[in-house]
C-alpha positions as CSV (number, residue, x, y, z in Angstrom):
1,X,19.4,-19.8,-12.3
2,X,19.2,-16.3,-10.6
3,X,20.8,-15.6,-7.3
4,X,17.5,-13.1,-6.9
5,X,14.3,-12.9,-7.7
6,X,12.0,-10.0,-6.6
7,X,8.5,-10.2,-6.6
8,X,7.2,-6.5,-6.6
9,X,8.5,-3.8,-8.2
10,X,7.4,-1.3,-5.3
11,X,10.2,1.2,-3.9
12,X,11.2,-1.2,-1.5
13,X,11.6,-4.6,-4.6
14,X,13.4,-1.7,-6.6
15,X,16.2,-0.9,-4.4
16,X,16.4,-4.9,-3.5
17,X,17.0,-5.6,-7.0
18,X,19.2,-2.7,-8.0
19,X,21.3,-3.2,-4.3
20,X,21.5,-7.2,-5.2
21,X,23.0,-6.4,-9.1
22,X,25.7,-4.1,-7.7
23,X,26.8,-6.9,-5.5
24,X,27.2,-8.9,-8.6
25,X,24.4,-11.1,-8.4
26,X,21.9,-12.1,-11.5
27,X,18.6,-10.2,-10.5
28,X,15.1,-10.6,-11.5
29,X,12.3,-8.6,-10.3
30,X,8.7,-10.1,-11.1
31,X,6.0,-7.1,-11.3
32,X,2.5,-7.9,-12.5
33,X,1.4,-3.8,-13.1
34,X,3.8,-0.6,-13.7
35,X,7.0,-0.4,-12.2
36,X,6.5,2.0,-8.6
37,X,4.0,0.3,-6.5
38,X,1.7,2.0,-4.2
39,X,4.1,4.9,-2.9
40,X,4.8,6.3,-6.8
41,X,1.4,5.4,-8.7
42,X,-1.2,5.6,-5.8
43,X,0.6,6.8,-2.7
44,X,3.5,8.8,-1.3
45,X,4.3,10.4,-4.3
46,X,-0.2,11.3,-6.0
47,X,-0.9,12.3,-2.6
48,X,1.8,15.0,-1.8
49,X,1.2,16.5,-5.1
50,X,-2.3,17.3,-3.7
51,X,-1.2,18.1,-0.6
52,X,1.4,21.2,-1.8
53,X,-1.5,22.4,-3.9
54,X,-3.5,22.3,-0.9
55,X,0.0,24.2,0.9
56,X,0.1,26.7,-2.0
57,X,-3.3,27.8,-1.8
58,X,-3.6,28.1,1.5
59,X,-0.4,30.4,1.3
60,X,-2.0,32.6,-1.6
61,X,-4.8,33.2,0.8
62,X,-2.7,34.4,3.3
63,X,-0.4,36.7,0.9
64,X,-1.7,39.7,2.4
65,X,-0.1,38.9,5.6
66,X,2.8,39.9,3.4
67,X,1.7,42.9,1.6
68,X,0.5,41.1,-1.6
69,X,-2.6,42.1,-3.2
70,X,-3.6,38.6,-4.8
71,X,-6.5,37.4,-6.2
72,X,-7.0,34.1,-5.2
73,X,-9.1,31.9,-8.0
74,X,-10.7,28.6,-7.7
75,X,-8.4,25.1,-8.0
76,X,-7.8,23.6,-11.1
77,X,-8.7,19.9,-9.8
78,X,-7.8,18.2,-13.6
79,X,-4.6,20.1,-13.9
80,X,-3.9,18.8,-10.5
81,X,-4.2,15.3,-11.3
82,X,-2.5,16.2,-14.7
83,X,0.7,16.7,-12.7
84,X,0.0,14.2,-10.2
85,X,-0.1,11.6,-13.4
86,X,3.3,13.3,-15.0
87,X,5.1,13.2,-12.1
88,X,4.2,9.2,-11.2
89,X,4.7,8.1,-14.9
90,X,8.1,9.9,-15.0
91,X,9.6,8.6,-11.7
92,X,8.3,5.3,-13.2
93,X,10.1,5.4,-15.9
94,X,12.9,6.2,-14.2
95,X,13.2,3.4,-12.0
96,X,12.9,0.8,-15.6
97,X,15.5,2.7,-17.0
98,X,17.7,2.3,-14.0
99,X,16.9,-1.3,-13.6
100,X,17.8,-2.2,-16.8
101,X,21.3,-0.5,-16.5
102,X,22.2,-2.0,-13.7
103,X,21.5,-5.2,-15.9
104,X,17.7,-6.3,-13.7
105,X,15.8,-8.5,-16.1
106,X,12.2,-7.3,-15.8
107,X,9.5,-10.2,-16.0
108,X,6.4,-9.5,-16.2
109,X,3.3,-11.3,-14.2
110,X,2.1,-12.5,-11.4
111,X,4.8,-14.2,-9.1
112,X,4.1,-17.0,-6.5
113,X,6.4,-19.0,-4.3
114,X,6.1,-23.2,-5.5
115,X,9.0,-24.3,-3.4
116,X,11.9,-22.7,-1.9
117,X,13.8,-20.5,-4.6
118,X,11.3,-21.8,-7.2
119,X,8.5,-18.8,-8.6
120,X,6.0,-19.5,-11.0
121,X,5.4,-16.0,-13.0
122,X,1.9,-17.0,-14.8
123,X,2.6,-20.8,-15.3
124,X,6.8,-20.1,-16.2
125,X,8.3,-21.0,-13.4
126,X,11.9,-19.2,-12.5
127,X,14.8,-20.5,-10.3
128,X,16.9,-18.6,-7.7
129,X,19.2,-19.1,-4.6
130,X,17.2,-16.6,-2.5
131,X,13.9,-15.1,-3.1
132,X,12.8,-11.2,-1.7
133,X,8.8,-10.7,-1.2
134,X,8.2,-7.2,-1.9
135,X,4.4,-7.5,-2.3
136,X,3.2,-4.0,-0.3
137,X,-0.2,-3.3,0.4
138,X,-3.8,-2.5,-0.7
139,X,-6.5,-0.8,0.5
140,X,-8.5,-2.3,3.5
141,X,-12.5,-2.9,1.9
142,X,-15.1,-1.3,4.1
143,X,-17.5,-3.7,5.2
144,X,-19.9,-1.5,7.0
145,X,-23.1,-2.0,5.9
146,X,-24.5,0.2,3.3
147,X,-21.0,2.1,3.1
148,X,-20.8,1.3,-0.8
149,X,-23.0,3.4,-1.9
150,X,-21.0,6.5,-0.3
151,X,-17.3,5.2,0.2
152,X,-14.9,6.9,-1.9
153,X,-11.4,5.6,-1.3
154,X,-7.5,7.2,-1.3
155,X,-7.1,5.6,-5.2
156,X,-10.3,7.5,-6.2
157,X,-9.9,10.8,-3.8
158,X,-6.1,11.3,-6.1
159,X,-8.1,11.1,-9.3
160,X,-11.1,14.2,-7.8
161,X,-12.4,16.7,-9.8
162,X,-14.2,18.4,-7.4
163,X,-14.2,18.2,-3.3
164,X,-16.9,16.2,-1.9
165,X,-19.3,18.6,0.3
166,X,-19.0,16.8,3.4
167,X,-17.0,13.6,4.5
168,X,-16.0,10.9,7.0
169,X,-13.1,9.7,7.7
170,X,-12.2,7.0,10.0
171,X,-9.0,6.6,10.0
172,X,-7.0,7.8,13.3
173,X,-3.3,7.4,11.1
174,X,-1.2,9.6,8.8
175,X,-3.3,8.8,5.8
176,X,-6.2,10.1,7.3
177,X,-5.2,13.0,9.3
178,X,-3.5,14.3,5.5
179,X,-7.1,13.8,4.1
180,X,-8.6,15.2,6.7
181,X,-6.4,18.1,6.3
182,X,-6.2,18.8,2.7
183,X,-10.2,18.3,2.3
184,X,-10.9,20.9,4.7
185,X,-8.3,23.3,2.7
186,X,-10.5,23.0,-0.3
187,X,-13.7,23.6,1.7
188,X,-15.1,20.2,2.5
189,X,-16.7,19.6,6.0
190,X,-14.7,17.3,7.4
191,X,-15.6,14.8,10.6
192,X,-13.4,12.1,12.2
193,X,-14.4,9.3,13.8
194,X,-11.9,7.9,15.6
195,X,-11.9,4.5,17.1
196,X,-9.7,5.6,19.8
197,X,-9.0,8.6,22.4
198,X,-7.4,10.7,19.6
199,X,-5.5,10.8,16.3
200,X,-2.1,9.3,15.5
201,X,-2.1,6.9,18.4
202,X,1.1,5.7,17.9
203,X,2.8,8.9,17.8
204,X,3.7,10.7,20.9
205,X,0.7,12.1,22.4
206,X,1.7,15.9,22.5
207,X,1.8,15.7,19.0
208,X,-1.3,14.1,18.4
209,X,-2.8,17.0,20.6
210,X,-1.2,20.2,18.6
211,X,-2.3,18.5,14.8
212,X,-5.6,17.7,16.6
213,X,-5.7,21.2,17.7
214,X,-4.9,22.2,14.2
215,X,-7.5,20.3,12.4
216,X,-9.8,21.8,15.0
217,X,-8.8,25.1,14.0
218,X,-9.8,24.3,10.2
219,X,-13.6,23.0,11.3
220,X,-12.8,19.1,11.4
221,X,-15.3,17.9,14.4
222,X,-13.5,14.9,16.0
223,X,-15.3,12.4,17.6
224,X,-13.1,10.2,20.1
225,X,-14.4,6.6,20.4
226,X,-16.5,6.4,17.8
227,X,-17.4,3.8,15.6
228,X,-19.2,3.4,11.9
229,X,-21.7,0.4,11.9
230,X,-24.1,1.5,9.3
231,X,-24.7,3.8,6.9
232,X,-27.9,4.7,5.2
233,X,-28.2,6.8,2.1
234,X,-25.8,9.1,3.5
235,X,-26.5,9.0,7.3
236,X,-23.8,7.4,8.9
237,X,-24.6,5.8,11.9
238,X,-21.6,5.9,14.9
239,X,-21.6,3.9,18.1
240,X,-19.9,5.3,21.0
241,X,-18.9,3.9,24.3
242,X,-22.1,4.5,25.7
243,X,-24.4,6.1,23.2
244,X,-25.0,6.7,19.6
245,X,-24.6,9.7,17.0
246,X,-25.6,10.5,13.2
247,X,-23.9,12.1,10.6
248,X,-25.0,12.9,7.2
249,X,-21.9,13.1,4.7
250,X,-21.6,12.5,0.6
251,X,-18.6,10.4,1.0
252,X,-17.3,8.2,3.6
253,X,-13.1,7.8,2.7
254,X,-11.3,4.8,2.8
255,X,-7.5,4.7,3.7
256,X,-6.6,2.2,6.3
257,X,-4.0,-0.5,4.3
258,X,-3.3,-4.2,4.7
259,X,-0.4,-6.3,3.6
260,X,-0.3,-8.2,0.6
261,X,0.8,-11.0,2.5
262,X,-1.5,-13.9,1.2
263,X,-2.0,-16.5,-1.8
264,X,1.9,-16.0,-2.3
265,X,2.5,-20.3,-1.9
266,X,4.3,-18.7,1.3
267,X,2.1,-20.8,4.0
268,X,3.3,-24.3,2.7
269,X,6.8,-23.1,2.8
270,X,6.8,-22.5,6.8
271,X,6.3,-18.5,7.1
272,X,5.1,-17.2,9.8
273,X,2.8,-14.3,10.0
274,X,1.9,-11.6,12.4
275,X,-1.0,-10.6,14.3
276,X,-1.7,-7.5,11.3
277,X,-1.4,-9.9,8.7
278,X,2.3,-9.4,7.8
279,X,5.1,-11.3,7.1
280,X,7.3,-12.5,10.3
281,X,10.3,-11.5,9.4
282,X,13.9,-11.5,12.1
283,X,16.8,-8.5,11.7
284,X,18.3,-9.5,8.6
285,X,14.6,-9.6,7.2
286,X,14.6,-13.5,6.8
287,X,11.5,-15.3,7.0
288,X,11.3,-18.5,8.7
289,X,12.3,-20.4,5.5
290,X,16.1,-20.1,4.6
291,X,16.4,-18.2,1.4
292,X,12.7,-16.9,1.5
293,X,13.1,-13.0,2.8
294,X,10.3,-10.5,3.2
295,X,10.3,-6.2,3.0
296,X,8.1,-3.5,3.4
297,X,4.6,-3.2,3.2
298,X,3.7,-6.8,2.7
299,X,5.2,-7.3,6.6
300,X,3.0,-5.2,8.7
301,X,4.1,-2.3,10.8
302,X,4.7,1.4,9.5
303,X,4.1,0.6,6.2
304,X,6.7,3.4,4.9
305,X,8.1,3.7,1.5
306,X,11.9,4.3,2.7
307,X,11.4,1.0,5.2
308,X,11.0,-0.5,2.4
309,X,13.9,0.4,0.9
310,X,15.5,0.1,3.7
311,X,14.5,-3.4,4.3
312,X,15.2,-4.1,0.4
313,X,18.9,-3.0,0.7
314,X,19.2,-5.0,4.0
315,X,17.6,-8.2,2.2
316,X,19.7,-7.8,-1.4
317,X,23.1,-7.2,1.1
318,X,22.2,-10.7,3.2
319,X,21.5,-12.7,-0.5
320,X,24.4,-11.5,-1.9
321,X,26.4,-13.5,1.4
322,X,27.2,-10.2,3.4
323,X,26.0,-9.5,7.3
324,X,23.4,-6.9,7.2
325,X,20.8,-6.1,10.1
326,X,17.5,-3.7,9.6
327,X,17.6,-1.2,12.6
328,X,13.7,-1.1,12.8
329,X,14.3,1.6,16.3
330,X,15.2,4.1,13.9
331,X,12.1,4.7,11.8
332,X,11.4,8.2,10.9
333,X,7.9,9.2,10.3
334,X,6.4,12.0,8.9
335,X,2.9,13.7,7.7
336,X,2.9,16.5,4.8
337,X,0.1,18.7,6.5
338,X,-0.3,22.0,7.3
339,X,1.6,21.5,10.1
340,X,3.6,19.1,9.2
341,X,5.3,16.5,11.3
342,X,8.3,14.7,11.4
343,X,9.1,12.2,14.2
344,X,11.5,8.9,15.3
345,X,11.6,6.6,18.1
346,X,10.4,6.5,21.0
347,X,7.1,8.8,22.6
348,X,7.4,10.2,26.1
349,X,4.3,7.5,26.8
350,X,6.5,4.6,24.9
351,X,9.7,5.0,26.5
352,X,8.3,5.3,30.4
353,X,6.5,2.4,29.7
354,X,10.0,0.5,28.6
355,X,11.5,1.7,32.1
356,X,13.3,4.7,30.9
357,X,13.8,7.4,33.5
358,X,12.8,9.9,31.1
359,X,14.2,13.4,30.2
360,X,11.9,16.3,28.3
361,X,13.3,19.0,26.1
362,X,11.7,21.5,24.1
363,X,11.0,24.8,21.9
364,X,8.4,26.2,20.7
365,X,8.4,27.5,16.9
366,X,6.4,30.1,18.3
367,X,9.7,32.1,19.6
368,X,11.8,30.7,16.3
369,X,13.2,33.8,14.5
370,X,12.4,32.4,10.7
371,X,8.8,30.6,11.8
372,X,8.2,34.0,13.2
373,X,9.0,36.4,10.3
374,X,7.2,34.1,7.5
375,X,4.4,33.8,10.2
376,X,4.8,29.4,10.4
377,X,5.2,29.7,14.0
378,X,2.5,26.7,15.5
379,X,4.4,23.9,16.5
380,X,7.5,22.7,18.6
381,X,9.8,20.1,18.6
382,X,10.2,17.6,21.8
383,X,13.4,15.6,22.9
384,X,12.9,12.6,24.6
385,X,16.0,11.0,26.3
386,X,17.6,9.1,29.2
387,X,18.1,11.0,31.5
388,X,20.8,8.8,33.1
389,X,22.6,7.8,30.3
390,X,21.9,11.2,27.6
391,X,21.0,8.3,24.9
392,X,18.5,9.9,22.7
393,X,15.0,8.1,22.8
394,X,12.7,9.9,20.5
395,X,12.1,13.2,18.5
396,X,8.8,14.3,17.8
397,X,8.5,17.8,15.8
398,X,4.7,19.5,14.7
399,X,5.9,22.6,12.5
400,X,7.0,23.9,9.0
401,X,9.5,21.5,7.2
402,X,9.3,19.0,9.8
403,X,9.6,16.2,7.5
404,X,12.8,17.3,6.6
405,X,14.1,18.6,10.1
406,X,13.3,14.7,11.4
407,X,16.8,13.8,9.4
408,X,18.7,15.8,11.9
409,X,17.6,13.5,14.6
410,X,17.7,10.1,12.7
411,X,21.2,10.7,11.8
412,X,22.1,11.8,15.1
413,X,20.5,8.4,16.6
414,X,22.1,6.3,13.8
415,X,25.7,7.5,15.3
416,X,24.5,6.8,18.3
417,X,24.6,11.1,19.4
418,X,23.9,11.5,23.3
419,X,21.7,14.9,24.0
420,X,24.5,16.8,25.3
421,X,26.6,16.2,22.0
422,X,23.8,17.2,20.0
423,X,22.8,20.3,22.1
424,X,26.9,21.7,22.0
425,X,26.1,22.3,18.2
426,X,25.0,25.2,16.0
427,X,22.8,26.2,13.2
428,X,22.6,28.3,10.8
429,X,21.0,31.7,11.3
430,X,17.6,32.2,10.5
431,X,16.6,28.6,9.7
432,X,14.0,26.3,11.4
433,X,17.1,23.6,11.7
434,X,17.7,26.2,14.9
435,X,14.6,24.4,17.2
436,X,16.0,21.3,17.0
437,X,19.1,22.0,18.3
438,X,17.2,24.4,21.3
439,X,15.2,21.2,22.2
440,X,17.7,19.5,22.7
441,X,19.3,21.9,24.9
442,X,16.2,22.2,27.1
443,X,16.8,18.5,27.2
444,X,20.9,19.1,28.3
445,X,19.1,21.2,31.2
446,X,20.5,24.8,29.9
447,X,18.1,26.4,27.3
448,X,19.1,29.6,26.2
449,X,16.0,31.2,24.9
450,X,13.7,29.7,26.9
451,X,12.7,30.7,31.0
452,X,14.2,29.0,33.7
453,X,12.5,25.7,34.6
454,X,10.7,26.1,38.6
């Protein structure tokens, strides 16, 4: 008997299993591939090695900017991949060897829920006091017809050895707006069709506009409220809201995901599931059968690597007989492009919706002394905050490091920071950490390096 098994060995069953063995518990963790799930083997971690090779070329070509005399060759796609494979198989192997000294018995096989705390791994079937389903996602299958012939998905655009001439891509979310991005770095001509008014539309909508702008800037044609219904040879037939349009393309790229969510024995237990095919689960990441909890990928939403961990932690803590909530208001996003972006809680559009009288801050990168002087200076960050109360509501930043610079701001909301705490403090000098703090005292009402509002 176990006090609990995992099924999924993603970033988000690893840090489940591992969090549940320091509290003492017996741990199993049931994985039927490698050890990493999608963010280390086909994900997070494949696709950012393609995307600072798609930074570090784009930065050769602009060497001259700086006085260097380079000679900029052609990519190396295989050696590429090559590290994209060594860097995957060695954070892999990592997280066995960490599992097994924190004492984690590996099983390996398929794992499906018989009864509560029962799991049958490939006809053996294991016993626990609480079970975590850490399942993650796949790839969503294209069922436009004709699309086969020319669909080339995420798993298969990480393993290129060349970029396609032309391509499609129809995905308005992070995924998509990286491809979209990197492919148009390495001289593919990129279109978008989005089903929407714009990209990322679940991100605040200034942001949407300056990466749209961006991707503009780099020849990707974006076609708002658009939809693909055919495809033939390699005309790709899109319907709009009112009239039609073709567009001939060698691939058409898959990366929209669904949760793994189904054929786990989880209906005849009582789970509930939600509208995007996830698993219901309530703050302490409980599903509606006692003992039976949920994380990640496999229940809808972001669909984020550190949620997932997040959530795994949150899960192992509540097994293990402590009180642990997952604070789901204070999810950081981010998108590795060139811009990249970084961003938590609530949009300007979000949070007057929720009946917030609403406060703005802001600054530019464009007026930042270290974006200026290593010439990174599109994008801003943008405070959004109470303006009665000074509770900050959201953080949305377009700009050079932004994925790191979002930590400021999730930290600041964990401890519960108002905007004029936040805006008394001080960076050091020249860094991009130096916006954030400016935002937020345009936000405060007394930005120093910005004119006077009216």
């Amino acid at each position: 008997m176990y006090d609990v098994i995992v099924i999924g060995g993603g970033p988000g069953g690893y840090a489940a299993a591992i969090r549940a063995s320091q509290l003492k518990g017996k741990v199993a963790i049931v994985e039927a591939k490698a050890m990493g799930g999608t963010c280390v083997l086909r994900g997070c971690i494949p696709s950012k090695v393609w995307m600072h090779a798609g930074a570090l070329l784009e930065t050769a070509r602009k060497a001259g900017d700086f006085g260097l005399k380079l000679t900029v060759g052609e990519l190396d796609f295989d050696a590429v991949v090559a590290r994209k494979k060594g860097v995957s198989n060695d954070i892999a192997m990592g997280m066995a060897a960490l599992l097994q000294n924190n004492g984690v018995e590996v099983v390996n096989g398929r794992g499906r829920l018989v009864a509560p705390g029962k799991v049958d791994v490939d006809g053996n079937v294991l016993e626990a006091k609480s079970v975590i389903v850490a399942t993650g996602s796949q790839l969503k299958k294209c069922d436009v017809p004709g699309a086969d012939a020319i669909v080339m998905t995420t798993d298969q655009l990480l393993e290129m050895d060349a970029a396609p001439a032309s391509v499609l891509i129809t995905d308005p979310s992070y995924i998509g707006v990286e491809m979209a991005m990197l492919l148009s770095v390495f001289g593919s001509k990129v279109t978008m069709a989005l089903p929407g008014p714009r990209i990322l539309p679940d991100e605040d909508q200034d942001t949407s506009q300056r990466l749209a702008q961006s991707l503009r800037e780099r020849g990707v044609k974006i076609m708002a409220r658009y939809a693909l219904v055919k495809v033939d040879g390699k005309k790709c037939i899109l319907k709009g809201s009112s009239k039609e349009a073709e567009v001939e393309v060698e691939r058409v790229i898959v990366s929209a995901r669904m949760p793994v969510a189904n054929d786990l024995g989880l209906e005849a237990l009582g789970v509930k599931f939600k509208e995007d095919g996830g698993i219901d689960v309530d703050a302490r990441c409980m599903t509606a059968c006692p003992g039976v909890y949920a994380i990640g990928d496999c229940t809808g939403g972001w669909m984020l690597s550190h949620v997932a961990s997040a959530m795994g932690i949150c899960a192992a803590e509540n097994c293990m007989g402590k009180k642990s909530t997952f604070n789901a208001s204070i999810v950081s996003r981010a998108l590795w492009g060139m811009p990249e972006m970084g961003s938590i809680g609530l949009s300007e559009e979000q949070a007057e919706r929720g009946g917030h009288e609403v406060e703005i801050g802001g600054f530019p990168y464009s007026i930042n002394g270290l974006a200026m002087l290593r010439g990174e200076v599109d994008g801003a960050v943008k405070v959004v905050a109470d303006a009665d109360t000074g509770e900050i509501l959201g953080v949305h930043i377009v700009g050079a490091q932004a994925s790191e610079l979002i930590g400021e701001a999730a930290l600041a909301m964990q401890l519960e920071c108002t905007v004029e705490e936040f805006a008394k403090g001080f960076r050091v000098h020249p860094s991009f950490s130096e916006t954030v703090v400016d935002g937020f005292r345009d936000a405060d009402g007394w930005a120093l390096y910005l004119p006077k509002r009216g």
